[in-house]
SEFIZA-3560 file (N, C-alpha, C; in Angstrom, 3 decimals):
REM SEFIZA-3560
<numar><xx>140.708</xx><yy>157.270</yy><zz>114.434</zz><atom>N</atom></numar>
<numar><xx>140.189</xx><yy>156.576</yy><zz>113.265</zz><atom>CA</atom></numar>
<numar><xx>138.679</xx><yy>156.813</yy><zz>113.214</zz><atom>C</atom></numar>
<numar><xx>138.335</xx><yy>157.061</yy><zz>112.203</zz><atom>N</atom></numar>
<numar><xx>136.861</xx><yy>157.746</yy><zz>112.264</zz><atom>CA</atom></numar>
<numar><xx>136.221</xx><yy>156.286</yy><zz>112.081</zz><atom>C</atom></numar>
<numar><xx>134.760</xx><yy>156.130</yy><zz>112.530</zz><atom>N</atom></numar>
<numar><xx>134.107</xx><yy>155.066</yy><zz>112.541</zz><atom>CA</atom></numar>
<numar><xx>134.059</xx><yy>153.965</yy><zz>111.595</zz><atom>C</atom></numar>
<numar><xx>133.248</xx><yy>154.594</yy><zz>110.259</zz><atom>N</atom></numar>
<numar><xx>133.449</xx><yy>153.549</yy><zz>109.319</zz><atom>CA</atom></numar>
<numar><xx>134.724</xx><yy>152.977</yy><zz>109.007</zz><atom>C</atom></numar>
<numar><xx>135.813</xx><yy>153.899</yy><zz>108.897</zz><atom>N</atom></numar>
<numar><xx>136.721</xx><yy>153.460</yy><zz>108.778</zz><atom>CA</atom></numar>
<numar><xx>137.417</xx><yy>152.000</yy><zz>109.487</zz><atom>C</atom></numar>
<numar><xx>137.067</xx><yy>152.168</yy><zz>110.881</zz><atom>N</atom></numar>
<numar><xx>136.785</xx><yy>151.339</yy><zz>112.313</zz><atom>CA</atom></numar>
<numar><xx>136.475</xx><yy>150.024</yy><zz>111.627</zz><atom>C</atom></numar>
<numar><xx>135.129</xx><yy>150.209</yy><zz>111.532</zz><atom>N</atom></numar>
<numar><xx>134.110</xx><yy>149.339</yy><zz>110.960</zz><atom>CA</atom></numar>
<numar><xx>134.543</xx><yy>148.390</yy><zz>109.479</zz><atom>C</atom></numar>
<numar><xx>134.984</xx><yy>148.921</yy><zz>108.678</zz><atom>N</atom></numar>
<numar><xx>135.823</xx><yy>148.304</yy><zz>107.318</zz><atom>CA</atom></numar>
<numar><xx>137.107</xx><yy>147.450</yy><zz>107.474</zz><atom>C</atom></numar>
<numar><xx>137.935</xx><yy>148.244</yy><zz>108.710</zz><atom>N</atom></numar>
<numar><xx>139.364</xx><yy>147.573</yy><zz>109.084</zz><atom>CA</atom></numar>
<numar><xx>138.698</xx><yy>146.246</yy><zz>109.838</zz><atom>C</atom></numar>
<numar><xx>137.918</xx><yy>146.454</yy><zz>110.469</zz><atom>N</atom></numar>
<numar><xx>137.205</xx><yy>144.974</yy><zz>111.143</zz><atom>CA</atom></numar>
<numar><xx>136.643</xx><yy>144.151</yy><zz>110.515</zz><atom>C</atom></numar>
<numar><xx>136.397</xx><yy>144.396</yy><zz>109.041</zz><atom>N</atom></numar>
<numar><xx>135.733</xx><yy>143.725</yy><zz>108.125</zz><atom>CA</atom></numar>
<numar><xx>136.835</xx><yy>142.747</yy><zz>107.755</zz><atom>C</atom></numar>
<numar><xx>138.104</xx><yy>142.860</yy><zz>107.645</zz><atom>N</atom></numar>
<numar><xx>139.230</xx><yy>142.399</yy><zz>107.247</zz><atom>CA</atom></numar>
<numar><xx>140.431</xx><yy>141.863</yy><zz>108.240</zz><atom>C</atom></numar>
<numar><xx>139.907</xx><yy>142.279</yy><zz>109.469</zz><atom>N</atom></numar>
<numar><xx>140.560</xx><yy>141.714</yy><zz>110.732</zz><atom>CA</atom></numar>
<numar><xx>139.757</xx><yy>141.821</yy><zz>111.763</zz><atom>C</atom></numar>
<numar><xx>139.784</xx><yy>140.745</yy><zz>112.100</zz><atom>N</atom></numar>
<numar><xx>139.204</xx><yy>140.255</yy><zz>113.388</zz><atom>CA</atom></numar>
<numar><xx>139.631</xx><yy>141.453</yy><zz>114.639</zz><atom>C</atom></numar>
<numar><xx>139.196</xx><yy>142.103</yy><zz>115.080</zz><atom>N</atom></numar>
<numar><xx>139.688</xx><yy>143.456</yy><zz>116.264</zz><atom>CA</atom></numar>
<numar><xx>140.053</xx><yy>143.008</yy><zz>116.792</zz><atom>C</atom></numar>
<numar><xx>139.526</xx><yy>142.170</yy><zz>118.133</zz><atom>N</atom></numar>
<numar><xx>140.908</xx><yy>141.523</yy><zz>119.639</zz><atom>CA</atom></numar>
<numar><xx>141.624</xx><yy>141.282</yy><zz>118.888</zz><atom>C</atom></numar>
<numar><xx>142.061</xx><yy>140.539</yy><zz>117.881</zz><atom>N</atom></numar>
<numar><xx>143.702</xx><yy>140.123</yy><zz>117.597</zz><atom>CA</atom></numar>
<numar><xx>144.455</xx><yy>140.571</yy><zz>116.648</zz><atom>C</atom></numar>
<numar><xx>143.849</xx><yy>141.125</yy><zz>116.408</zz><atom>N</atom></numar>
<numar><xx>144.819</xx><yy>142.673</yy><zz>115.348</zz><atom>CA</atom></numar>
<numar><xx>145.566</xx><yy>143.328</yy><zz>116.568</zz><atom>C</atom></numar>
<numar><xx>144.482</xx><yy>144.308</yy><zz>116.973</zz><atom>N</atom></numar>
<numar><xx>145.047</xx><yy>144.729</yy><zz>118.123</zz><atom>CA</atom></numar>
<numar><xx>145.513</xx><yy>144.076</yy><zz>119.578</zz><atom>C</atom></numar>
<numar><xx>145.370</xx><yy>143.224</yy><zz>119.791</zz><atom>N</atom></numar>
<numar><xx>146.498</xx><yy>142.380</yy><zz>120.769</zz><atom>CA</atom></numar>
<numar><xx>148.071</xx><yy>142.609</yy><zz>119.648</zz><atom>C</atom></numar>
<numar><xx>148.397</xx><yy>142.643</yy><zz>118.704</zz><atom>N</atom></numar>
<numar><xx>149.339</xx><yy>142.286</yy><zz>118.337</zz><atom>CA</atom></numar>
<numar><xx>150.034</xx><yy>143.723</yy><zz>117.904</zz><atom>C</atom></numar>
<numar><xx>148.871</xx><yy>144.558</yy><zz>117.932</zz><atom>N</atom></numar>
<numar><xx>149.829</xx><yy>146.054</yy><zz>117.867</zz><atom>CA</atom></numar>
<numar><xx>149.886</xx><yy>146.401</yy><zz>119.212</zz><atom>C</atom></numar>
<numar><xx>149.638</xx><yy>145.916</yy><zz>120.539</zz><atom>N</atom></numar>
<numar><xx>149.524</xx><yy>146.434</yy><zz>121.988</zz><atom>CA</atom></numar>
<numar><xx>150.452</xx><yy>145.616</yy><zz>121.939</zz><atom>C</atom></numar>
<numar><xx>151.226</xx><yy>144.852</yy><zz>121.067</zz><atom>N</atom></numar>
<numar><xx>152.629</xx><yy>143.906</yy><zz>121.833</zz><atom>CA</atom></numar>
<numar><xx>153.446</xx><yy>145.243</yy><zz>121.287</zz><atom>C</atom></numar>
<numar><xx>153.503</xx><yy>145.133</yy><zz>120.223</zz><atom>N</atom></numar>
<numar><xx>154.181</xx><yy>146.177</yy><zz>119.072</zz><atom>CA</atom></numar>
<numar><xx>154.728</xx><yy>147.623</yy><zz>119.968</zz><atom>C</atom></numar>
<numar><xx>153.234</xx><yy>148.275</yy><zz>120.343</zz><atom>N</atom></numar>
<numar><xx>153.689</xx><yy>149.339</yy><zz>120.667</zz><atom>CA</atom></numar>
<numar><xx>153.977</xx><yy>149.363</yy><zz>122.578</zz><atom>C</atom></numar>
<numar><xx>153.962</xx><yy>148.466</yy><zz>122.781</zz><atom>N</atom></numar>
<numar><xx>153.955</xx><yy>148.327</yy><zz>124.830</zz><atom>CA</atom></numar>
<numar><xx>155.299</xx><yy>148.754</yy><zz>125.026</zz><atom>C</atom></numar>
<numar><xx>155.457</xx><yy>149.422</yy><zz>125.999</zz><atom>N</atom></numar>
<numar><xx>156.436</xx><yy>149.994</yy><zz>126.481</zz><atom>CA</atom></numar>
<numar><xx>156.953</xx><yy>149.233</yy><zz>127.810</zz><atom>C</atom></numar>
<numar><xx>157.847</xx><yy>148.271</yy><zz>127.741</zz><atom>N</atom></numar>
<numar><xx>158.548</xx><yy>147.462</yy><zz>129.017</zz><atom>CA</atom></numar>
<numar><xx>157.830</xx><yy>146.317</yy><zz>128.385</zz><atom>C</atom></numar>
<numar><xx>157.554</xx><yy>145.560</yy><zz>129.744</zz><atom>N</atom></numar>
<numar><xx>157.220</xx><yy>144.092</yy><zz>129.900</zz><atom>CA</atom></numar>
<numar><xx>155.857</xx><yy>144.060</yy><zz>129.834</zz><atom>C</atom></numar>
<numar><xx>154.937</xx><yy>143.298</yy><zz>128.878</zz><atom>N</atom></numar>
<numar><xx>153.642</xx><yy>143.171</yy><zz>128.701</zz><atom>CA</atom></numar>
<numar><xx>153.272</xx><yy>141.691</yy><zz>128.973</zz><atom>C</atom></numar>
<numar><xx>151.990</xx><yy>141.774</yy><zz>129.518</zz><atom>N</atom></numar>
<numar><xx>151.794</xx><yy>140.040</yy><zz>130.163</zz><atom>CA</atom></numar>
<numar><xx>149.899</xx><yy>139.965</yy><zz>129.698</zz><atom>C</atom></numar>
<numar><xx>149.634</xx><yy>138.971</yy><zz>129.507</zz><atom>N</atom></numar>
<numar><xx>148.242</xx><yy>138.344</yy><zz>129.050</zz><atom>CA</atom></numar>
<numar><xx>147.293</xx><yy>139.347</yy><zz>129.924</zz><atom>C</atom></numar>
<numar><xx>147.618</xx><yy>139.566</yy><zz>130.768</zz><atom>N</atom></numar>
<numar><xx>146.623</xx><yy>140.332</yy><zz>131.733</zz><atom>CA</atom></numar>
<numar><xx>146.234</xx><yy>141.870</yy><zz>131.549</zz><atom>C</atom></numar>
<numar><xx>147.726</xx><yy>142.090</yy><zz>130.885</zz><atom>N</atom></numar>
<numar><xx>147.249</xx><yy>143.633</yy><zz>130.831</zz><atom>CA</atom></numar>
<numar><xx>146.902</xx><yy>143.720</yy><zz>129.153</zz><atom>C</atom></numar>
<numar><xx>147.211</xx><yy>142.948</yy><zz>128.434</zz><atom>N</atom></numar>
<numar><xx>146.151</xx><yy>143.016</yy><zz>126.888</zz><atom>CA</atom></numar>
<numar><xx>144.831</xx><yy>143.092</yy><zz>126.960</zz><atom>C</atom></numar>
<numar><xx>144.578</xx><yy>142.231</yy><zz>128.000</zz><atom>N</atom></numar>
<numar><xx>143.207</xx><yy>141.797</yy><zz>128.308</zz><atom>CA</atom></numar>
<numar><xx>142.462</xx><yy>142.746</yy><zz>128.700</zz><atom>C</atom></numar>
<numar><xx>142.977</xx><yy>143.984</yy><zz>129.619</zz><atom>N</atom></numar>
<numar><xx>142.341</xx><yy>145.189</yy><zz>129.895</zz><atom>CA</atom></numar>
<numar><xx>142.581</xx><yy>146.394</yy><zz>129.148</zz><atom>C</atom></numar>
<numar><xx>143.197</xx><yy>146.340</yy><zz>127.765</zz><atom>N</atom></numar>
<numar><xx>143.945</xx><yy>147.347</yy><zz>127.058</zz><atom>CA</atom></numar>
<numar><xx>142.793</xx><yy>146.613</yy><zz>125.753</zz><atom>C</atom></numar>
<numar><xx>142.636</xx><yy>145.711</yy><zz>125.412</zz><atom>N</atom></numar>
<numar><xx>141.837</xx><yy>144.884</yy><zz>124.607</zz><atom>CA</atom></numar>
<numar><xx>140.183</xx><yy>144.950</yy><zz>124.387</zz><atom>C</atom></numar>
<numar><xx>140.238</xx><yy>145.018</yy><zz>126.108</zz><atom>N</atom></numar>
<numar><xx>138.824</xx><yy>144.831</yy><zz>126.480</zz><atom>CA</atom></numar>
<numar><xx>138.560</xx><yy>143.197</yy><zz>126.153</zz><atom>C</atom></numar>
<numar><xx>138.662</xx><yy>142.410</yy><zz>126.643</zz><atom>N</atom></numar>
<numar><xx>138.644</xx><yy>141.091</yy><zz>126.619</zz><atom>CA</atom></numar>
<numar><xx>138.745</xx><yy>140.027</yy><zz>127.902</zz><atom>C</atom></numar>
<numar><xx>137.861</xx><yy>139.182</yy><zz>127.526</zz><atom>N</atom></numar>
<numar><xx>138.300</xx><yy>138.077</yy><zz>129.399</zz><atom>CA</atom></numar>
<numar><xx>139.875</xx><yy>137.462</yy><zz>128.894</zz><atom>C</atom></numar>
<numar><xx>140.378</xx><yy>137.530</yy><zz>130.613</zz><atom>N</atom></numar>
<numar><xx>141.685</xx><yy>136.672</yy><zz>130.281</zz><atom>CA</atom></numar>
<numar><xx>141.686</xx><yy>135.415</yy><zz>129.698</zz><atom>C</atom></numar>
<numar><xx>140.636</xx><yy>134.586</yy><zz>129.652</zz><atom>N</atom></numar>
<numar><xx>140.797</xx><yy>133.406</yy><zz>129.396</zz><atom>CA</atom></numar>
<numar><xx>140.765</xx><yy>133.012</yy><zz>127.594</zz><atom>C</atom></numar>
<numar><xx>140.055</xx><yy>134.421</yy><zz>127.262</zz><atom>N</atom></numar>
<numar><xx>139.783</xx><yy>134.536</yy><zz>125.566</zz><atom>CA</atom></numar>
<numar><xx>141.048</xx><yy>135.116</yy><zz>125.155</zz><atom>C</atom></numar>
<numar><xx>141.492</xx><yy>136.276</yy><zz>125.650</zz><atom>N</atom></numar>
<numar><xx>142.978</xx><yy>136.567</yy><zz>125.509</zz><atom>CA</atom></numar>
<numar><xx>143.982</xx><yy>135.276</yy><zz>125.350</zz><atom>C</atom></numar>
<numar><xx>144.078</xx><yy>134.893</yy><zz>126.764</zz><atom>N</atom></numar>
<numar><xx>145.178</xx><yy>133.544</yy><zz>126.583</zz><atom>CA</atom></numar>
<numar><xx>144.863</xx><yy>132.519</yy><zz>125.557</zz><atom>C</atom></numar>
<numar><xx>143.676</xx><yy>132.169</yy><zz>124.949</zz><atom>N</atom></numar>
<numar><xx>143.380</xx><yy>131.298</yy><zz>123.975</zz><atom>CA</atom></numar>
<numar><xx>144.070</xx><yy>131.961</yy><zz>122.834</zz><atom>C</atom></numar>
<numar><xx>143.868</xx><yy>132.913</yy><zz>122.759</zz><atom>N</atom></numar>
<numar><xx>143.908</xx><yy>133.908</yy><zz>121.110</zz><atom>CA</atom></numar>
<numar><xx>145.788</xx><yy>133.899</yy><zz>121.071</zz><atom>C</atom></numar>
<numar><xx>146.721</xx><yy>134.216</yy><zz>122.044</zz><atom>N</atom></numar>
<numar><xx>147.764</xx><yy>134.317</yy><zz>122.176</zz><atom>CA</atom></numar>
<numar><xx>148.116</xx><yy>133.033</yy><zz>122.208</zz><atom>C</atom></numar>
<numar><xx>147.854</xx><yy>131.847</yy><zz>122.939</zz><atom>N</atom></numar>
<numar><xx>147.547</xx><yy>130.329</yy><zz>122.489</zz><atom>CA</atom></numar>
<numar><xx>148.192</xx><yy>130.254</yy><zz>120.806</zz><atom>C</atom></numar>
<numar><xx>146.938</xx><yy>130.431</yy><zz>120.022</zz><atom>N</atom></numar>
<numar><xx>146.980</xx><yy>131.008</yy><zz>118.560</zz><atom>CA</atom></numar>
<numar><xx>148.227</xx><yy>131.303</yy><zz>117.971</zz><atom>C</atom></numar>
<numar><xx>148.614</xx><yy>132.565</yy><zz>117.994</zz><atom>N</atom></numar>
<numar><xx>149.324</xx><yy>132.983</yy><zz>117.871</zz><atom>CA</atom></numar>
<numar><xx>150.516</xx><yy>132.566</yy><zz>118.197</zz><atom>C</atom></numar>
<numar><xx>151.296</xx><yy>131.997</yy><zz>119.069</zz><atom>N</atom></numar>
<numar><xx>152.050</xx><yy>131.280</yy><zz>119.595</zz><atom>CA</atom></numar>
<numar><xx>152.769</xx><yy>129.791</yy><zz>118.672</zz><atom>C</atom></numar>
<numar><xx>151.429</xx><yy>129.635</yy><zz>118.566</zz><atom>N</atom></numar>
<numar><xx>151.646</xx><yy>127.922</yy><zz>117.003</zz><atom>CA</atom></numar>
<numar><xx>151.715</xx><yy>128.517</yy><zz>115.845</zz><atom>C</atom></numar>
<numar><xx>151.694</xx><yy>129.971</yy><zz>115.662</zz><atom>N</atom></numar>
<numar><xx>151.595</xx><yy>130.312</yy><zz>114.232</zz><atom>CA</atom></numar>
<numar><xx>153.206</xx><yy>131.094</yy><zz>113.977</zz><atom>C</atom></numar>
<numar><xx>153.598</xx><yy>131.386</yy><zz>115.524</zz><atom>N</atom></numar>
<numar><xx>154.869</xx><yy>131.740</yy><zz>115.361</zz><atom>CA</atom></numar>
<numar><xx>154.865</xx><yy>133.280</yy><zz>115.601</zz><atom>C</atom></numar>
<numar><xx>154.102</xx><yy>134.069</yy><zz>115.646</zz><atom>N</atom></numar>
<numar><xx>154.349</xx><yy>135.424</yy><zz>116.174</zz><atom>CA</atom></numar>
<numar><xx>154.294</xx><yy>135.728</yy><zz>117.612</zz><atom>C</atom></numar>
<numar><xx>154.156</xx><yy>134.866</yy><zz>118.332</zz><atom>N</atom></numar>
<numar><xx>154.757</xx><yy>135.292</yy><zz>119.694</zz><atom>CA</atom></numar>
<numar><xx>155.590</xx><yy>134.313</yy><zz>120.703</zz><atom>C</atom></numar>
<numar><xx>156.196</xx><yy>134.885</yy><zz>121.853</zz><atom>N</atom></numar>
<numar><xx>156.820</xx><yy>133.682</yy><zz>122.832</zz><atom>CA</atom></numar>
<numar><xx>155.964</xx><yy>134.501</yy><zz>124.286</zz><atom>C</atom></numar>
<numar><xx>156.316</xx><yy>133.301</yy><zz>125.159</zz><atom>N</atom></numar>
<numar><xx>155.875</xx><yy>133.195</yy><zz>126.342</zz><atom>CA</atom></numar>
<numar><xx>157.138</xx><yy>132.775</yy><zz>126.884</zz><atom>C</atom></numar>
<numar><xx>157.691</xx><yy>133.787</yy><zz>127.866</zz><atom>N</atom></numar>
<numar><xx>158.549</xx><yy>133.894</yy><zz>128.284</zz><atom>CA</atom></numar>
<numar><xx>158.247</xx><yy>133.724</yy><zz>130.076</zz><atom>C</atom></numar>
<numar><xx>158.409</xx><yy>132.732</yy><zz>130.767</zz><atom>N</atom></numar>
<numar><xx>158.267</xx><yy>132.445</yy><zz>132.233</zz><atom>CA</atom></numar>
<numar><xx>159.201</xx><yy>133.451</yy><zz>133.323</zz><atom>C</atom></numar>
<numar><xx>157.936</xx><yy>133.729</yy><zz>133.965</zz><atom>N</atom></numar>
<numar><xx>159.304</xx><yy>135.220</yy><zz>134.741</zz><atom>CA</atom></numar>
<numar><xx>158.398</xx><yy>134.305</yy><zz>136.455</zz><atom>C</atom></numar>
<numar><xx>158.676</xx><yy>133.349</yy><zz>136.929</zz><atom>N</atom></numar>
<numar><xx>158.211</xx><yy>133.172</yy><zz>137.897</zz><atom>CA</atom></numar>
<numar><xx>156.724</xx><yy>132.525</yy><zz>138.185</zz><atom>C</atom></numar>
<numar><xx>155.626</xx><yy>132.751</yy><zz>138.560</zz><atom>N</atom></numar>
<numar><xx>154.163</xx><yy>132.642</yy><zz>138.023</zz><atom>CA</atom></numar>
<numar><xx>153.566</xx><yy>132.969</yy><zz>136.763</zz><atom>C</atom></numar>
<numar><xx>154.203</xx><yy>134.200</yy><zz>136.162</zz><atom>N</atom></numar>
<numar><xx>153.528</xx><yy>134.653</yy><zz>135.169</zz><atom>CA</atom></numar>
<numar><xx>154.400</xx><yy>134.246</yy><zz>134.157</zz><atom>C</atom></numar>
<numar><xx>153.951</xx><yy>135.031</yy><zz>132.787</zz><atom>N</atom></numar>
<numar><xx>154.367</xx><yy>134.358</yy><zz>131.661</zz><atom>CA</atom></numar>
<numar><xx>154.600</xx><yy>136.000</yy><zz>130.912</zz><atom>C</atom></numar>
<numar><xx>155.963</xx><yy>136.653</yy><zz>130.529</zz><atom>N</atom></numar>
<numar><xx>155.817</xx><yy>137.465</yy><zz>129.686</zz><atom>CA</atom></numar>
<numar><xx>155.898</xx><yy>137.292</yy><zz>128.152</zz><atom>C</atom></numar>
<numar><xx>154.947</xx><yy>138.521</yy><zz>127.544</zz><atom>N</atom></numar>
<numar><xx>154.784</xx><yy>138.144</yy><zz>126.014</zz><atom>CA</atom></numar>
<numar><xx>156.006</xx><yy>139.099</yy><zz>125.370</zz><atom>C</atom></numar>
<numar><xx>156.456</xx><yy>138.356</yy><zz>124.106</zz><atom>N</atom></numar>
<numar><xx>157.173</xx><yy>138.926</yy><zz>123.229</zz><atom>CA</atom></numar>
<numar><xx>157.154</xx><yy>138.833</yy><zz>121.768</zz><atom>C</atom></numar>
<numar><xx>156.905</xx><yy>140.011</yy><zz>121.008</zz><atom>N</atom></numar>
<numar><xx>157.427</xx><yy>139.243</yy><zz>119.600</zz><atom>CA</atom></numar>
<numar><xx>157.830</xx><yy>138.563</yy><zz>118.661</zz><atom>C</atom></numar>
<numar><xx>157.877</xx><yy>138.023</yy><zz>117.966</zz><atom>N</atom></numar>
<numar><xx>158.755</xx><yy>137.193</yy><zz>117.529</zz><atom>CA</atom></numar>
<numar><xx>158.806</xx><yy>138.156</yy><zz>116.188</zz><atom>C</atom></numar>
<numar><xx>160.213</xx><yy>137.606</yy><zz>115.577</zz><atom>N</atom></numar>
<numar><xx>160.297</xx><yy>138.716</yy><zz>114.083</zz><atom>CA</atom></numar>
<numar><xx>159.244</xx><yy>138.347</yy><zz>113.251</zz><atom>C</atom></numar>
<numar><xx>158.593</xx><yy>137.495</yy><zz>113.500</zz><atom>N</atom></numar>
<numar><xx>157.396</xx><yy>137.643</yy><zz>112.009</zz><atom>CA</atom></numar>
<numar><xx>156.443</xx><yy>138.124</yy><zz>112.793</zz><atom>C</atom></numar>
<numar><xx>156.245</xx><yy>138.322</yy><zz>113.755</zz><atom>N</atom></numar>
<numar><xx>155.604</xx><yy>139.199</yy><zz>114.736</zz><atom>CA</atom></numar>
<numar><xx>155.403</xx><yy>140.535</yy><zz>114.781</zz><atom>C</atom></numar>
<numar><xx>156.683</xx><yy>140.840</yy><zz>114.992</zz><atom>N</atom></numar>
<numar><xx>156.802</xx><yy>142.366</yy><zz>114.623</zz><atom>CA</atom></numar>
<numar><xx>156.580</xx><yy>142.655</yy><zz>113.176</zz><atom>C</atom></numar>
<numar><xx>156.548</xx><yy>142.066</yy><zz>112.168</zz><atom>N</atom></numar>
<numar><xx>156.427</xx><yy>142.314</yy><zz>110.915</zz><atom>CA</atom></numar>
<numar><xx>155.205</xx><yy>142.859</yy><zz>110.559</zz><atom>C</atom></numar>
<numar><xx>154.328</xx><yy>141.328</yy><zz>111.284</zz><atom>N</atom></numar>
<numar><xx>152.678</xx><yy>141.234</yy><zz>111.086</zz><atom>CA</atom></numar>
<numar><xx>152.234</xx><yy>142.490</yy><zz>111.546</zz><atom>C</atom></numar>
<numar><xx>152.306</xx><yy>142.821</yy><zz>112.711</zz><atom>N</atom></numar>
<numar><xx>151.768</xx><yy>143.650</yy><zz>113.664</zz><atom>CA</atom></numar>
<numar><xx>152.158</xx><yy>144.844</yy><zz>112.573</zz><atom>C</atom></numar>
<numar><xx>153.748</xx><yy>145.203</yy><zz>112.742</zz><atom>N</atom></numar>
<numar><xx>153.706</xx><yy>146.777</yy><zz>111.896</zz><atom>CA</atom></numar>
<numar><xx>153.013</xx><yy>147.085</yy><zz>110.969</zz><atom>C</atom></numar>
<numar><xx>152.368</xx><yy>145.927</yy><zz>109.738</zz><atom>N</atom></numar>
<numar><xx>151.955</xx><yy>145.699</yy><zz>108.435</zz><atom>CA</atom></numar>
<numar><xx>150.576</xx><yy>146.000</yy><zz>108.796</zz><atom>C</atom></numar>
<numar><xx>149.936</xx><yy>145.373</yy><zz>110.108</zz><atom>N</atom></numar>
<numar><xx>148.313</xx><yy>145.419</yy><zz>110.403</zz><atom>CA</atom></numar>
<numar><xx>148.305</xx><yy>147.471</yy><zz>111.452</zz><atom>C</atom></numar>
<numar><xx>148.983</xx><yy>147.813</yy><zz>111.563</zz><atom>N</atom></numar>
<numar><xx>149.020</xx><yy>149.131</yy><zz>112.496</zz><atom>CA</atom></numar>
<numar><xx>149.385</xx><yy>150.091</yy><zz>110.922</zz><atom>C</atom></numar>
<numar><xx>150.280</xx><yy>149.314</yy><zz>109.961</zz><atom>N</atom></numar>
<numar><xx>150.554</xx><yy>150.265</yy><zz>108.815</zz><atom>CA</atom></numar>
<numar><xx>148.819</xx><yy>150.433</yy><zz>108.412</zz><atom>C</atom></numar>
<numar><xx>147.950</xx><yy>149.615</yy><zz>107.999</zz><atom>N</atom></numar>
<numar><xx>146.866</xx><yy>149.425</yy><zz>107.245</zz><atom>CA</atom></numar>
<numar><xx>145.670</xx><yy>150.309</yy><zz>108.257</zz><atom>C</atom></numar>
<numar><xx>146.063</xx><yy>149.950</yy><zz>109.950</zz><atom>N</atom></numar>
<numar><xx>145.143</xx><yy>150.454</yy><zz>110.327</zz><atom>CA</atom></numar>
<numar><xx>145.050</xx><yy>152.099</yy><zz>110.064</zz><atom>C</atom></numar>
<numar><xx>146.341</xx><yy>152.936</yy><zz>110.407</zz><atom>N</atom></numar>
<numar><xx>146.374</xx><yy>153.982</yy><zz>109.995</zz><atom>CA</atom></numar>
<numar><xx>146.187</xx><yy>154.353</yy><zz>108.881</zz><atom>C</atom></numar>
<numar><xx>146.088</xx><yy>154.060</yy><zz>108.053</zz><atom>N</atom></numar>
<numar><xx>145.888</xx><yy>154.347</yy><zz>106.849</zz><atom>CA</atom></numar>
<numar><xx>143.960</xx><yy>154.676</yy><zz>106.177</zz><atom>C</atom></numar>
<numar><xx>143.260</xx><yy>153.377</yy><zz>106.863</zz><atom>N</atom></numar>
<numar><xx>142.176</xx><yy>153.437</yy><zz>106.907</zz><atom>CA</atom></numar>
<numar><xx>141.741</xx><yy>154.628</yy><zz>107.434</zz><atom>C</atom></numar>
//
């Protein structure tokens, strides 16, 4: 994505959480708060707030695998996300 382009899509979405939600979209296996956070570039603790978020709004679950917590989609989830990855490419 060439810069401005970059720069305009961020004008209209907030970056960490656009992309937290296309790194659910496109993750391959099991994805957990920790590794968004380094795929994001973000502290875990701003991550887990933002997914927090997201969570009451209905596009994601937190799924308990022991200590940790895996993330998943939810169908308006996957919707959002494809719709915000459709726009980003496009830009």
């Amino acid at each position: 994505m060439a810069s401005q382009n970059k720069e305009i899509f961020n004008v209209f979405f907030r970056e960490k959480p656009a992309m937290m939600l296309v790194e659910l979209k496109n993750a391959k296996g099991e994805i957990y708060a920790s590794s968004i956070a380094k795929t994001v570039d973000c502290t875990y603790s701003h991550v887990v707030k933002i997914l927090q978020e997201m969570q009451k709004a209905g596009l994601i679950n937190f799924e308990p695998q022991g200590r940790i917590k895996l993330l998943t989609l939810t169908k308006l989830g996957q919707e959002v996300a494809e719709k915000i990855d459709g726009i980003r490419t496009v830009l």
